[in-house]
N, C-alpha and C positions, 0 to 999 in steps of 0.2 A: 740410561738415565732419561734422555730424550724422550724413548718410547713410553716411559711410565708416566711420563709429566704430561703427554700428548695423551696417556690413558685415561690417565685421571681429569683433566678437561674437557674429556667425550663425554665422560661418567656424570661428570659435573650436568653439563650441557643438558645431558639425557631427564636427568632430575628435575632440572628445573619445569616450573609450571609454563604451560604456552603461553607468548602472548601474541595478541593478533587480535583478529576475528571473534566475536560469541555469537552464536548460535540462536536464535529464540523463536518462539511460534507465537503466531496471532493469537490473543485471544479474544475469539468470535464474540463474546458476552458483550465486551467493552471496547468494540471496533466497529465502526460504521462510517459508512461514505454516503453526506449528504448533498445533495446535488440542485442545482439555482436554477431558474429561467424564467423568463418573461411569456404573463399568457395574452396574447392580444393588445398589449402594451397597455390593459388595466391593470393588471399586477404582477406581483414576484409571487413565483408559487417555489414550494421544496417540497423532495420528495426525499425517502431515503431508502440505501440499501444495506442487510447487516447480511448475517452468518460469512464477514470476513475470512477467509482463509489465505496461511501459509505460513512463509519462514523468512525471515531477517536474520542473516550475518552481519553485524556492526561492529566495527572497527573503530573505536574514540580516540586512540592515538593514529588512524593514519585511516578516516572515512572514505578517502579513495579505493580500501580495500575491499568495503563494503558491499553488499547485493540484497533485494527484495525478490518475490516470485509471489504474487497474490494471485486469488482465484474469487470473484463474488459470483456467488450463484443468484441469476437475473427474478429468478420466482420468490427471492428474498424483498422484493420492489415494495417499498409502502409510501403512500402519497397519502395515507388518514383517508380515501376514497376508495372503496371496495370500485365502482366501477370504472374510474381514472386507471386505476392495478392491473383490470383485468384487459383494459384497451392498449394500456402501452408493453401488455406481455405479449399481445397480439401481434399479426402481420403487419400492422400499419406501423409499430415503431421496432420493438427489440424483438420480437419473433420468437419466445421462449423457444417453441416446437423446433427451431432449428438451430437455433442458438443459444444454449442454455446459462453459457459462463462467461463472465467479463474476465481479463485474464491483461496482471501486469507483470511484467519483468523485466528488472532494469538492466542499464547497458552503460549507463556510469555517473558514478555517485561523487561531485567538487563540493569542498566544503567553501560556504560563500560568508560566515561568520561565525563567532565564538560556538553559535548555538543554531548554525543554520546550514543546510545544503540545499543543492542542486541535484538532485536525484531524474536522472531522464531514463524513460523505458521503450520499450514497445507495448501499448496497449491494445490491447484485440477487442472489438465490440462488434455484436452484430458481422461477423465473421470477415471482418475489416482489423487490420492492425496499420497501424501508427504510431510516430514514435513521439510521447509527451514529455515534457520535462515536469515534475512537482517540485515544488518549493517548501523546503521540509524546515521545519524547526521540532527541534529534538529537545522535550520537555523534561525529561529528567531520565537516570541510568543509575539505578540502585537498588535497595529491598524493599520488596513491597509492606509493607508497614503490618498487615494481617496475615501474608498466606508466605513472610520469613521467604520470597525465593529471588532471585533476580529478575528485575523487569526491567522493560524498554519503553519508554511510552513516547509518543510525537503527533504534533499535526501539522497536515500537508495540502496546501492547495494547488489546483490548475483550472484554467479555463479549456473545454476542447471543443471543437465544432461538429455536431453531430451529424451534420451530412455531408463532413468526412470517411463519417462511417457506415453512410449509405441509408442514413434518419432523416428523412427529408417530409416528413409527413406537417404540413402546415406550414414551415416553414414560408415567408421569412415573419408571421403573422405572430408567430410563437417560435422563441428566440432561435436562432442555430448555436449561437454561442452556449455552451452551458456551464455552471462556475460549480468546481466541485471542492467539498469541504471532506477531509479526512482525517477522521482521528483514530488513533491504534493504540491497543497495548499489547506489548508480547512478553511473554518469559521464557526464559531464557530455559534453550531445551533440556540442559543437564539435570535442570531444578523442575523439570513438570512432574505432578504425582500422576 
């Protein structure tokens, strides 16, 4: 009687749907990382970088279990200046020709409010890693209203200092500090067509 009762709870067990973690990928279209800095202390300039790539595991009952792995590719760079683009793809700042990908992955995710975490990674830039923390607030987790699939969406800030990562060009004339603005949406892998 035992063994049947302990069967049928395996069976049980087995059945049921997981829960944890979901899975989702960036979606590149509606993902972009806008980024601040002071030029000469006459103004705030931004620039931005898209074709975001990757994968989010989120966890809503228990975000500690969570993890990110993004990839932006640096020739994705638009500052609205064709020749601003093609100087900081150059040697003097991000080096495309040697460094093509900005690259995060984090190393752990505290939840710090109802709708808010602490996401810290190591971020690679300019073939320098470091480890940032973003400050994520997590916008909403349900269907996406048109395309009926599971989404993720959130935006995340950090300040990092760029000649940390070895961006030293002009500095400290045009800022070291640079304030970075990130927004994402991903769906949820099971549901991508």
């Amino acid at each position: 009687m035992r063994t049947l009762v302990i069967g049928t709870l395996l069976a049980a067990a087995v059945s049921l749907p997981a829960l944890g973690a979901e899975s989702y990928t960036i979606d590149a279209r509606h993902s972009q990382v806008v980024f601040g800095y002071t030029h000469f202390g006459f103004s705030h300039q931004t620039g931005m970088l898209r074709q975001v790539a990757g994968e989010i595991s989120y966890d809503a009952n228990d975000p500690a279990q969570s993890s990110v792995a993004v990839t932006i590719p640096v020739d994705a760079i638009d500052t609205g200046v064709a020749d601003l683009d093609k100087d900081l793809k150059g040697p003097n700042f991000f080096d495309l020709a040697q460094f093509p990908t900005a690259t995060f992955k984090s190393t752990k995710v505290e939840k710090t409010g109802a709708d808010t975490l602490a996401v810290t990674g190591d971020f690679t830039l300019h073939g320098v890693t470091r480890p940032v923390t973003l400050a994520v607030k997590v916008l909403k987790v349900g269907e996406h209203p048109m395309k009926k699939t599971p989404m993720l969406g959130f935006d995340a800030t950090a300040t990092v200092k760029r000649s940390d990562f070895g961006i030293t060009k002009f500095t400290p004339m045009v800022s070291d500090d640079i304030e970075l603005h990130i927004a994402v949406e991903a769906a949820q892998a099971a549901a991508k067509s």
